[in-house]
C-alpha positions as CSV (number, residue, x, y, z in Angstrom):
1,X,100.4,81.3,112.4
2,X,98.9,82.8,115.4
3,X,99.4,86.8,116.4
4,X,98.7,88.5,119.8
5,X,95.2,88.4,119.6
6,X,94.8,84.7,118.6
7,X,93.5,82.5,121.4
8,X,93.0,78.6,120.2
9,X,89.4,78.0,120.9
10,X,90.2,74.9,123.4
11,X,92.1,77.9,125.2
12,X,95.8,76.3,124.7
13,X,98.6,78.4,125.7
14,X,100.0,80.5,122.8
15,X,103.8,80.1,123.3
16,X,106.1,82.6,123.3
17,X,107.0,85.1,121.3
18,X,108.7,84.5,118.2
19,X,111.4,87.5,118.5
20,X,111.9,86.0,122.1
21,X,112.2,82.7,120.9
22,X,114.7,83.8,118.5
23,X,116.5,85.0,120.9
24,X,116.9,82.2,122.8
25,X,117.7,80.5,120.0
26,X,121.5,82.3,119.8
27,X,120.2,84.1,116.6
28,X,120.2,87.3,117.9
29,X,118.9,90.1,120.7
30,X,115.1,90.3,120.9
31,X,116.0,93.7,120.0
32,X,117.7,92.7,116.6
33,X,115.5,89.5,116.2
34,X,112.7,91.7,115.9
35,X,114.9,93.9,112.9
36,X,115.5,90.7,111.2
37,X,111.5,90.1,111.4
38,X,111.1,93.4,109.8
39,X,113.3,92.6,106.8
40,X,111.0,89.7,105.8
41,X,113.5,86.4,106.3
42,X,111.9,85.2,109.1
43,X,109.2,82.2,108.4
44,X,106.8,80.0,110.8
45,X,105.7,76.3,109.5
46,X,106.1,78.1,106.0
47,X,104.5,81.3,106.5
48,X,105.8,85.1,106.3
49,X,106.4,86.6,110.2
50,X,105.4,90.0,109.8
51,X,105.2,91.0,112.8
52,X,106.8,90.3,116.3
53,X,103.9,90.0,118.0
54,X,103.9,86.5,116.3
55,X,103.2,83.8,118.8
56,X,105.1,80.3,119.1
57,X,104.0,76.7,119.9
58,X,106.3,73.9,120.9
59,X,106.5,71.8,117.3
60,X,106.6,75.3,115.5
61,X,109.2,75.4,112.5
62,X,111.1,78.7,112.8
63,X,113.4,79.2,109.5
64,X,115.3,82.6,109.2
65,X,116.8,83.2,105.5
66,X,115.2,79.8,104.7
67,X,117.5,78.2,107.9
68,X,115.4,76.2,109.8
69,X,116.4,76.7,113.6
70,X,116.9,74.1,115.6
71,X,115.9,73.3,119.6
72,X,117.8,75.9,122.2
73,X,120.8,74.3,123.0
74,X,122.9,74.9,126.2
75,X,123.9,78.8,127.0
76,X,127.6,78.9,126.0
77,X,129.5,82.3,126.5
78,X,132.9,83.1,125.3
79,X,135.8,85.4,125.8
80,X,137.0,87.4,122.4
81,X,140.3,89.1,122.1
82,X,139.1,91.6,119.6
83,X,141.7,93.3,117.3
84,X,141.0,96.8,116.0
85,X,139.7,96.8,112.0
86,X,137.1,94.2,112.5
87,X,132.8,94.8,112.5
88,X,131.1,93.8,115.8
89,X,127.9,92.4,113.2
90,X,127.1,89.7,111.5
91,X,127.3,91.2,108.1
92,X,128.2,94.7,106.9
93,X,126.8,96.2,103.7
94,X,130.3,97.8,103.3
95,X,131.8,94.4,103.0
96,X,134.1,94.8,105.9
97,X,135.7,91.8,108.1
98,X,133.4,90.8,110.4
99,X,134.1,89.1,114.6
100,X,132.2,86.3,113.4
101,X,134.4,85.7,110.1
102,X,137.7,85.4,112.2
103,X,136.2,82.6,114.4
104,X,136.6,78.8,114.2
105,X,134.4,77.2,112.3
106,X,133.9,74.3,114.9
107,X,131.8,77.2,117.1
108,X,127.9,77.3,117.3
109,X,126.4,80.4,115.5
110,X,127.0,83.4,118.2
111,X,125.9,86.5,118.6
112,X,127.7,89.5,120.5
113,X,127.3,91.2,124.1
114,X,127.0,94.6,123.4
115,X,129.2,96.4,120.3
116,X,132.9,97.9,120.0
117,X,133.7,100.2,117.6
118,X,135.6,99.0,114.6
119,X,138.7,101.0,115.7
120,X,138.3,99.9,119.5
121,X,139.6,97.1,120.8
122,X,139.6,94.3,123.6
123,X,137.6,91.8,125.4
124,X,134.2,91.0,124.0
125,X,132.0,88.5,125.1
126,X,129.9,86.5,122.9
127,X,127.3,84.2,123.4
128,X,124.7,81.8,121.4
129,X,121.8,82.9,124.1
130,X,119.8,86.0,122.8
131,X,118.2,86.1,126.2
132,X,121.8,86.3,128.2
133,X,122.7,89.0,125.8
134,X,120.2,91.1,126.6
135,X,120.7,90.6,130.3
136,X,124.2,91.3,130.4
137,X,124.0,94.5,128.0
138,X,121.3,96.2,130.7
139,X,122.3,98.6,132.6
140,X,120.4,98.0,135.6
141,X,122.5,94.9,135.8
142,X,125.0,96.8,136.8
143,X,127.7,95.1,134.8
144,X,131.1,97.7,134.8
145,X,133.0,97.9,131.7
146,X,136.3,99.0,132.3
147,X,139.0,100.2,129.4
148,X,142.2,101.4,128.9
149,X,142.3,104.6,126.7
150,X,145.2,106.5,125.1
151,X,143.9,110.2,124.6
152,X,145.7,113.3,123.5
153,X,145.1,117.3,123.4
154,X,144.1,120.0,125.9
155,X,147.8,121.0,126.7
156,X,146.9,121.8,130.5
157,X,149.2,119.3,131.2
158,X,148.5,115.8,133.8
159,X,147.1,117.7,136.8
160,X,144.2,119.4,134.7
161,X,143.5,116.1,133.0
162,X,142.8,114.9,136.6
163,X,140.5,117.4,137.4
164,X,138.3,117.4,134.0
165,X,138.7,113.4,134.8
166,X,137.3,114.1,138.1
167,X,134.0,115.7,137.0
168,X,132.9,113.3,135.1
169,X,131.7,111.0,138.1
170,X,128.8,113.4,138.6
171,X,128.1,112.7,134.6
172,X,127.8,115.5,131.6
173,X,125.5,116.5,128.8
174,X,127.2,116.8,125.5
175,X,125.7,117.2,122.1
176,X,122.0,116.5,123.1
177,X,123.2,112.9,125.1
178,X,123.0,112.4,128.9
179,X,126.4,110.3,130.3
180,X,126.2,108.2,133.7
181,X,128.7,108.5,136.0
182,X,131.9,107.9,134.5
183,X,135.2,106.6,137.6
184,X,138.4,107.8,135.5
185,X,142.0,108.6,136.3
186,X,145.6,109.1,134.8
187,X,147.3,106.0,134.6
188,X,149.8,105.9,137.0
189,X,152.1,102.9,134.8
190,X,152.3,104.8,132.0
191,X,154.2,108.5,131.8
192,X,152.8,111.0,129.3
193,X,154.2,111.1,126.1
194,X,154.0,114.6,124.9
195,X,150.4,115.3,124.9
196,X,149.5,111.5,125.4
197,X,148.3,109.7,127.8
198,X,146.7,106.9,129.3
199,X,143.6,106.3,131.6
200,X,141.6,104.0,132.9
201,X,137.4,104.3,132.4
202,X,135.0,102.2,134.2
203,X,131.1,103.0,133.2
204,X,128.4,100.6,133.2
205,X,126.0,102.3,130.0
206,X,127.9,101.6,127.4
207,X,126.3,104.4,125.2
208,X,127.1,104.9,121.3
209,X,130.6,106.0,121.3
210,X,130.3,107.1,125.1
211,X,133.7,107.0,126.2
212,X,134.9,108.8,122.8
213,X,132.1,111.5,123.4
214,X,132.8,112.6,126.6
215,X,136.5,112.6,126.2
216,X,135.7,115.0,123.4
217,X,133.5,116.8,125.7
218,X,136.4,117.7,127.7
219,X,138.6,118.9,125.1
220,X,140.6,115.4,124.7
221,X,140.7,112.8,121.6
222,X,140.8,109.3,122.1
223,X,143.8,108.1,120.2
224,X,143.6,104.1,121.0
225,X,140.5,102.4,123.4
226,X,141.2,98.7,124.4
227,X,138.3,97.6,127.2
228,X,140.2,94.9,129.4
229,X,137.2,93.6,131.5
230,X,133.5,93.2,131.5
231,X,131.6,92.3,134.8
232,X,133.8,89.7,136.1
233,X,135.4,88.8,133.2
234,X,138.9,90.1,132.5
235,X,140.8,90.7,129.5
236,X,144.5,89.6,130.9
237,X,147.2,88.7,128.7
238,X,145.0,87.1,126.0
239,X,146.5,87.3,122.6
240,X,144.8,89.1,119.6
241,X,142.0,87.0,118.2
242,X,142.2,84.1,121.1
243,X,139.0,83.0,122.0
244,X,138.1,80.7,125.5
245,X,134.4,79.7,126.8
246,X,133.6,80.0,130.5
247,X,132.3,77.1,132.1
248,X,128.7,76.9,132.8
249,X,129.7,76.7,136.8
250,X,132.1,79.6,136.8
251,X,128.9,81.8,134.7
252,X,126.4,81.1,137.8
253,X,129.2,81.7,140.0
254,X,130.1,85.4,138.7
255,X,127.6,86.6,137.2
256,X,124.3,87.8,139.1
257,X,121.5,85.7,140.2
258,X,118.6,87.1,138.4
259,X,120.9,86.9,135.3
260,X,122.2,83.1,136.1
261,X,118.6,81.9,136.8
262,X,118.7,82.6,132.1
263,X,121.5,80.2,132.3
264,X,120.9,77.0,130.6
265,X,122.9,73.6,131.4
């Protein structure tokens, strides 16, 4: 097993690195690959990884939880209709249902774009390219999430929900957080009910609980939060739990690129 600082004396390339290779692999982010590589379960031709610095070779046995890896495999991505009460992670210590538990079985091993909350709701794309992942979830790609929210409180009425709306496209500080630029306005579809109503948010951070923050920021709660598109994908009228992959064609076609160049197939 070779380390950052290992050089074969015949000067060979070292490889890459094993969190990025991981990655690649569809096992996870390079961000969470290198979590999973500080848990212990990651090995190289038999050997404890403990650290992601790690270098691989091709011919190098990866195995993580004693699952030996196998060669990358053409980038697949996939639209997710997800239904609030489900995890966005691979396993949860509280034993809840996971995304991945509701899929079919027939489906490689995937790993999310990004997180929703367990009460939010919507279209989530998933993906067995770590490397893709990443790309997508970076905010200087510049991908726009856009969502549908239900919020309720502030009894100023529709006109001074427009305003506070307003403001936020010059962004706020709340509770120690900076928030980007945030386009929002009252849905015009849908009337108020009460002290309810509906707006659409487009943002493209996609910060911890960022749309629930700053709605709290201005004196609203979010009541229900369903995100309907993602870049250039589009939530439409798929059912709850429905799931449909995007061709490899139609992925260098919409999405960036710098970010189809990652694109394998």
């Amino acid at each position: 097993m070779t380390d950052e600082k290992d050089n074969s004396a015949d000067g060979a390339e070292r490889g890459d690195r094993i969190a990025k290779v991981m990655a690649r692999l569809g096992v996870a982010s390079r961000r969470d690959a290198e979590k999973i590589i500080a848990e212990n379960r990651v090995t190289l031709n038999g050997e404890d990884v403990t650290s992601p610095a790690t270098f691989v070779k091709d011919g190098d046995v990866i195995a993580v939880d004693g699952e030996r890896l196998g060669r990358k495999q053409k980038t697949r991505l996939f639209l997710y209709h997800k239904p609030p009460g489900l995890i966005t992670t691979a396993k949860d210590p509280e034993g809840r249902t996971t995304v991945f538990e509701t899929l079919p079985t027939n489906l490689p091993r995937l790993i999310s774009v990004g997180r929703l909350d367990l009460n939010t709701e919507g279209l989530l794309l998933l993906t067995n390219d770590g490397e893709l992942s990443r790309a997508l979830e970076l905010p200087a790609t510049g991908l726009k999430r856009t969502y549908r929210v239900r919020v309720y409180g502030d009894y100023g009425g529709e006109d001074v929900l427009a305003k506070k709306l307003e403001k936020l496209k010059k962004g706020l500080f709340w509770k120690g957080v900076r928030y980007g630029a945030i386009d929002a306005s009252v849905d015009e579809q849908q009337k108020a009910d009460g002290h309810n109503y509906w707006i659409t948010m487009t943002l493209t951070e996609g910060k911890n609980r960022e749309i629930r923050n700053v709605m709290e920021a201005i004196g609203y709660r979010v009541s229900r939060l369903i995100r309907i598109a993602y870049g250039p994908f589009e939530l439409g009228d798929m059912n709850r739990e429905e799931i449909i992959e995007i061709t490899t064609k139609a992925m260098k076609n919409l999405l960036p690129p710098d970010v189809a160049k990652k694109i394998t197939g």
